[in-house]
N, C-alpha and C positions, 0 to 999 in steps of 0.2 A: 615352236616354229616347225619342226620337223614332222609333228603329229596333222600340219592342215597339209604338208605333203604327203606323207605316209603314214597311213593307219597304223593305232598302236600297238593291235597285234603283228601285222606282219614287220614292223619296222623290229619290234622286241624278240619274232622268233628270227628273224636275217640275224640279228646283232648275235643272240644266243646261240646260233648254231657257225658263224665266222670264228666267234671267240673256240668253241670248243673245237672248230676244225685247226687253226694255229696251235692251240693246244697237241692236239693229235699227231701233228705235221712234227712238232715237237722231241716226240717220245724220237725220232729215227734217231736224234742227236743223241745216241745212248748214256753217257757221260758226263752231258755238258751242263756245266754249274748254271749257264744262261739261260737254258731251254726247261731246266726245276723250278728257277724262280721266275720264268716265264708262265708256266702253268700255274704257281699259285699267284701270280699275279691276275692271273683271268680269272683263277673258278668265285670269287665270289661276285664276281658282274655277271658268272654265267648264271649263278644261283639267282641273283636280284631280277635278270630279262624272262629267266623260265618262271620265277614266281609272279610276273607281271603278266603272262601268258594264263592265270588262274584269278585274277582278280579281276574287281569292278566290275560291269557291262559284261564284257566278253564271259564271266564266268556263271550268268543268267541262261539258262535252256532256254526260256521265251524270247533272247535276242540271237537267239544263232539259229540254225537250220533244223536242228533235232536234238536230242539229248543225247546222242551219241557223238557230238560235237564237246560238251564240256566235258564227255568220261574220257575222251583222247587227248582233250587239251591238259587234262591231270593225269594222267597217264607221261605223254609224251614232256611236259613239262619235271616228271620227278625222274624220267630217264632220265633226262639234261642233268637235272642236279647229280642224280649216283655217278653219271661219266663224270663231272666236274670235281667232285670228291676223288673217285678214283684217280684221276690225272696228275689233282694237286697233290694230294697224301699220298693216296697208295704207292702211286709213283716213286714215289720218295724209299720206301724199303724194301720193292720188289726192282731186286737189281734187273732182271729180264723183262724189255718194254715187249708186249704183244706182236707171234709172226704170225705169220703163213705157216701153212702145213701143206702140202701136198697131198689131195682127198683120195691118192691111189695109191700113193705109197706109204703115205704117211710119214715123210719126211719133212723137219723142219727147214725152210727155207731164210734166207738170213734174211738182216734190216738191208733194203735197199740204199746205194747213196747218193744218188744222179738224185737230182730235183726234179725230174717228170717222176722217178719213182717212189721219190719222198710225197709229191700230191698225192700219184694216185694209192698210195696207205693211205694217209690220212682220207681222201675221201672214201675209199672203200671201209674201212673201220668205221666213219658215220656213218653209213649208211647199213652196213652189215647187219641183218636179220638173224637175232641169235646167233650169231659167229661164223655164220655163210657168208662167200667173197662173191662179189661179184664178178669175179674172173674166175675164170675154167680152171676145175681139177686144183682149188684152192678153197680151205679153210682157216679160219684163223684159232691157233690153239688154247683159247680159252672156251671154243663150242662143245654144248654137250653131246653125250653120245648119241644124243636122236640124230644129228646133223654128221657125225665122225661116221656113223656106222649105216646110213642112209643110201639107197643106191634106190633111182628114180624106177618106179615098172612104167614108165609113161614112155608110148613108143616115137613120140613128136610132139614138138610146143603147142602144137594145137588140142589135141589131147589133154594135156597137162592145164593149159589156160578154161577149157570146158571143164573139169573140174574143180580147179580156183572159182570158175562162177560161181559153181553149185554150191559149195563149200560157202562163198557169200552170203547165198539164199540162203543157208541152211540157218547159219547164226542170223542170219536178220531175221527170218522167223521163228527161232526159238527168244530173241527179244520181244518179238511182237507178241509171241503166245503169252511169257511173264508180264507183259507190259497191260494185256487184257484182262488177266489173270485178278490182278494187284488193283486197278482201277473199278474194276466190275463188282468183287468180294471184299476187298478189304480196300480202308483208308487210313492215312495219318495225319495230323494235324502237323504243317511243317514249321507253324510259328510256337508251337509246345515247347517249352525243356526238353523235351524227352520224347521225342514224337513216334521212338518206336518202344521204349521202355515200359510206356503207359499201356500198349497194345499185350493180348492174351499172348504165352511164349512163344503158341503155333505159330500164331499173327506174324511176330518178331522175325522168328527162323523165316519165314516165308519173305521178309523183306532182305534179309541177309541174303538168302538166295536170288533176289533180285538187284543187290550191289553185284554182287558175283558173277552173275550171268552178263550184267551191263560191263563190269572190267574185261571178262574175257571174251565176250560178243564183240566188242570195239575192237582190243587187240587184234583178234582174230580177222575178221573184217577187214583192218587197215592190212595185215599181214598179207592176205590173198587178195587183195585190192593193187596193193603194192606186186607184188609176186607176178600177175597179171600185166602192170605193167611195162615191167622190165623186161620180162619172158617177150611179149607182145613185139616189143617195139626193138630187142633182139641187145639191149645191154646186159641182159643176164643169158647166159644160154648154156650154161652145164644145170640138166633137169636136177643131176643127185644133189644139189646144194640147197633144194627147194623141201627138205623135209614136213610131210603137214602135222596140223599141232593134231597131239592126240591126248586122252587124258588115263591116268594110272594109277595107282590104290595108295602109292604111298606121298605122303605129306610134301617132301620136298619136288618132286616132280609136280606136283598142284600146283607149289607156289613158282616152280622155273617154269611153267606151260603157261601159266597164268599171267608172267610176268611181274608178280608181286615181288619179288627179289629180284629184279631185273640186271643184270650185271654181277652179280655174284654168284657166279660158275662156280668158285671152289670150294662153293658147298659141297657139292654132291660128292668130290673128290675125298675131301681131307675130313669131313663127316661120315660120308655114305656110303664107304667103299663097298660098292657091292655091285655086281653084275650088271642091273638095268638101270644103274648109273654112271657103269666107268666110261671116262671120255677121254680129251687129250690127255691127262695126267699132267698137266701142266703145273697145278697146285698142290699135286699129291708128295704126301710128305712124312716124315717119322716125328708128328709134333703131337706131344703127350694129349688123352682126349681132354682131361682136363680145360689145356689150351684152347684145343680145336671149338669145345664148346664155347669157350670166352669169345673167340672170335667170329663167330657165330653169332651169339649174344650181341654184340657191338655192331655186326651188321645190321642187326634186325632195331636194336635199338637208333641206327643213323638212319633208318626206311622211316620207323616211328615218330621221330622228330621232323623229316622232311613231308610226312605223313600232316602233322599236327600244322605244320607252316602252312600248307595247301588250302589246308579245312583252316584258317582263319581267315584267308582271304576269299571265299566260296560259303560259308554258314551265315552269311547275315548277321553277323556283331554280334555272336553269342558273348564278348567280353561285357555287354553291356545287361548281363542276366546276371544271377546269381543263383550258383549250386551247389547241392549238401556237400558235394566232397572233390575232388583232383579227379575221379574217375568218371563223372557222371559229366562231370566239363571238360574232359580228353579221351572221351573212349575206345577214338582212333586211334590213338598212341599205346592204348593197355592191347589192345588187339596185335598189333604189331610186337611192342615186348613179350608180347608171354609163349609166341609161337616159338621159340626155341624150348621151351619145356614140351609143347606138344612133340615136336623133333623127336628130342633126347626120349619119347614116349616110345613113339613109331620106330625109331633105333632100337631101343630096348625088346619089342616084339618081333624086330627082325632077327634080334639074335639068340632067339629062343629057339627057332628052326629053319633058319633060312630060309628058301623060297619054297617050302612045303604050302601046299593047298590051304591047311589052317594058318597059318602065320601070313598067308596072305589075304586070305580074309577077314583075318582080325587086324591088319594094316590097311585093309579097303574101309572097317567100320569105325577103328578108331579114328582113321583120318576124315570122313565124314561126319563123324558127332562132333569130334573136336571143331571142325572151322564151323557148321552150324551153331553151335552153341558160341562161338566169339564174334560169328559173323552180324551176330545184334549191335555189339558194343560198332561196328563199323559202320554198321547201318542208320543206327540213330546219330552218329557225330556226322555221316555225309548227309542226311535228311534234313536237317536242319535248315530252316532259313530258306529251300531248294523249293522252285514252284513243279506244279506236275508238268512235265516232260514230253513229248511225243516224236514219235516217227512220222516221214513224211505221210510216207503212206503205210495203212494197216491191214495187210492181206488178210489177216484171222477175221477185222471187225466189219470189213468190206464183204465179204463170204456170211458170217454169220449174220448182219440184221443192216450191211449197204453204207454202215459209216466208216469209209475207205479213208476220211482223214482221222478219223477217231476223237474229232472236236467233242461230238455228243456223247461221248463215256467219259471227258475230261469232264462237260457239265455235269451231270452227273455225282460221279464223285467228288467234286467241289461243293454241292449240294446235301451230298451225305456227311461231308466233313464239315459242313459248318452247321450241319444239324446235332453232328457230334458236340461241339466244341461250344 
C-alpha cells in the first residue's frame, strides 16, 4: 500500500534516517535505562530500511542516473548501519554520549536539556560531515584533527563556495578520466565467477583502483555538493568547520578520508598516536596495544560483515554459483578483515623513525602496495553481477572523439567483452 504512495526508496531512506534521528535525540537522556533500550530497539530496522536502500531495482546503475548514484547509495546506506551499531552497542559502554567542542577554545560544551536543544543535537549529529557542526565555532569531539585544527584561508562564502565547485569538477573528472580509461583498454566479464580474478594482475590493480576512485569520487562530490549548499543558502556559515578532504601516506588517514571506517574516529587516537593524527582525544586512552589492536580488529571485522550484507543484495545471486573456497565467494569481506594487519604494518614503520623523510616514504609505499594488491579481492566481489555504468556526461570522451554521453565506448566494450567471453 504505501509503495503506490511513496516510492520504495525514498519511503525506506525518510524511515532510516527518523529512526536514527530518535535514536540520536536519545543519547541527551545520558542515563536513562529507556532512551538504551530505545536505541536498540530501532538499530536493527535501521539496519533492515539502509539495506533496502542497496537492493532490487534501485541497486541497478542502468535504473538510476549514473553510477555514481548506487556507490552513494552503498556508501550512505553502510553509514546508516555503523551509526546504528554505534547507538545500540557502543552506546551501551561508552558512558560519555558525543558533545560539542568549542572550535576556538576547545572547550567541551555539556549535553544540552531544553527540547529545542535536544533537536537541534540530534539533527546537527546527522547531519555533521566528519564531526563539523553546523553551528558557529562548534565541533563535535569525536572529529579528526583535519576538522579540530582547520582554520578556513577563504576570505568570504563566495570564495569558499567557487572552490567547492571546482573541487566537484575536479573528482568528476578524475572519474571520468578512470571511467575512459577502463572501458577503452580493459574489460570484464560481469556475469564470470571471477570477473576481475581471471583478468592479468595489472588488469586487476587497475580495477581496484577504479572501486577506489568511485568510493572516494562520490564521497567527495556529495561532500562539496553538500558544503555548497549549506554555505550557499547560509545554514552553515563558520568557513573553519569546512575542512577539504586531502589525501596522506599513511594507511589510516586513507581509510578516514576515504570514509571506509566511517565513524570510527578512535582509531587514530588510541591506535595512531602520533602528531598528524591527534584530534579531540576523546578516545585516547592507557588500553594495553594488545587491546587496542583487538578493537580495531572488531571494527574492521563489523565494516566486513555490513560490507558482505551490501554485496549480496547488489552482485546478482552470486548464492546461486558455486566457488572453490569462502574467499573467492566473500572477497569483500577478506579485504576489510585483513586491513588491520596492514595497520599494525604502517604502525610498525612508523615507529622505526618517526616522521623522518624515510619512514615516511616507506609509509607512503607500504600503504599503496598494500590496498592495491587487496583492492582486487574488492573489486571482483563489487563487479559482480554490476552492468557498465556511466556518467551523465563525459567531458574526456566528448573532447577526445564527440561521444559527450559515452553510449559509443559502452558499445564498444560490451563488444569486446562478449568477444572475450
Amino acid at each position: 500500500m504505501w509503495n503506490e504512495v511513496v516510492p520504495a526508496i525514498p519511503l525506506n531512506l525518510i524511515t532510516a534516517n527518523v529512526l536514527l534521528f530518535i535514536s540520536v535525540f536519545t543519547l541527551t537522556y545520558k542515563d536513562a535505562v529507556w532512551a538504551k533500550l530505545a536505541r536498540m530497539f530501532a538499530a536493527p530496522f535501521i539496519v533492515v530500511f539502509s539495506l533496502r536502500l542497496v537492493s532490487g531495482d534501485s541497486a541497478k546503475p542502468e535504473n538510476a542516473i549514473n553510477f555514481l548514484v548506487p556507490a552513494v547509495s552503498i556508501g550512505y546506506a553502510y553509514d546508516m548501519i555503523m551509526h546504528a551499531i554505534d547507538l545500540s552497542i557502543g552506546s551501551l559502554y561508552d558512558t560519555s554520549p558525543p558533545h560539542w567542542v568549542s572550535h576556538r577554545s576547545g572547550k567541551t560544551l555539556p549535553l544540552p536539556h531544553s527540547i529545542r536543544g535536544r533537536l537541534l543535537y540530534a539533527l546537527d549529529q546527522l547531519i555533521a560531515v566528519r564531526g563539523a557542526s553546523l553551528l558557529a565555532d562548534r565541533h563535535w569531539d569525536f572529529s579528526p584533527s583535519q576538522i579540530v585544527e582547520y582554520r578556513s584561508p577563504y576570505p568570504s562564502k563566495f570564495s569558499f563556495m567557487k572552490s567547492a565547485i571546482m573541487q566537484i569538477f575536479q573528482y568528476y573528472l578524475l572519474l571520468d578520466i578512470v571511467d575512459t580509461l577502463v572501458k577503452r583498454y580493459s574489460v570484464c566479464n560481469p556475469a564470470s565467477l571471477h570477473p576481475i580474478f581471471e583478468l592479468p594482475i595489472i588488469t586487476q590493480c587497475l580495477f581496484g583502483v577504479v572501486i577506489a576512485s568511485c568510493a572516494v569520487g562520490s564521497v567527495s562530490i556529495m561532500y562539496y555538493a553538500l558544503a555548497v549548499v549549506l554555505v550557499g543558502t547560509g545554514l552553515s556559515s563558520d568557513l573553519d568547520l569546512w575542512a577539504p578532504f586531502s589525501t596522506d601516506h599513511s594507511l589510516v588517514l586513507l581509510y578516514h578520508i576515504s570514509g571506509v571506517v566511517d565513524g570510527i574516529f578512535y582509531i587514530e587516537d588510541v591506535l595512531f598516536d602520533s602528531p598528524e593524527t591527534a584530534s579531540s582525544k576523546k578516545y585516547k586512552s592507557d588500553i594495553p596495544p594488545s587491546h587496542q589492536f583487538i578493537s580495531v580488529a572488531v571494527a574492521f571485522l563489523a565494516s566486513a560483515w555490513i560490507h558482505t550484507l551490501i554485496a549480496d543484495k547488489t552482485s546478482g545471486g552470486r548464492q546461486n554459483h558455486e566457488y572453490p573456497t569462502i574467499f573467492h565467494k566473500r572477497p569483500e569481506f577478506f579485504f576489510f578483515a585483513i586491513q588491520p594487519l596492514g595497520i599494525a604494518v604502517d604502525r610498525s614503520i612508523a615507529h622505526l623513525g618517526g616522521s623522518g623523510t624515510k619512514v615516511r616514504f616507506a609509509r607512503r609505499l607500504w600503504a599503496w602496495v598494500f590496498l592495491l594488491w587487496t583492492s582486487r579481492w574488492m573489486a571482483d566481489g563489487t563487479l559482480r553481477g554490476q552492468e557498465l555504468g556511466l556518467l551523465p556526461i563525459s567531458p574526456v570522451r566528448g573532447v577526445l572523439s564527440g561521444d559527450w554521453t559515452g553510449k559509443e565506448s559502452v558499445k564498444v566494450a560490451l563488444a569486446r567483452m562478449n568477444a572475450v567471453s
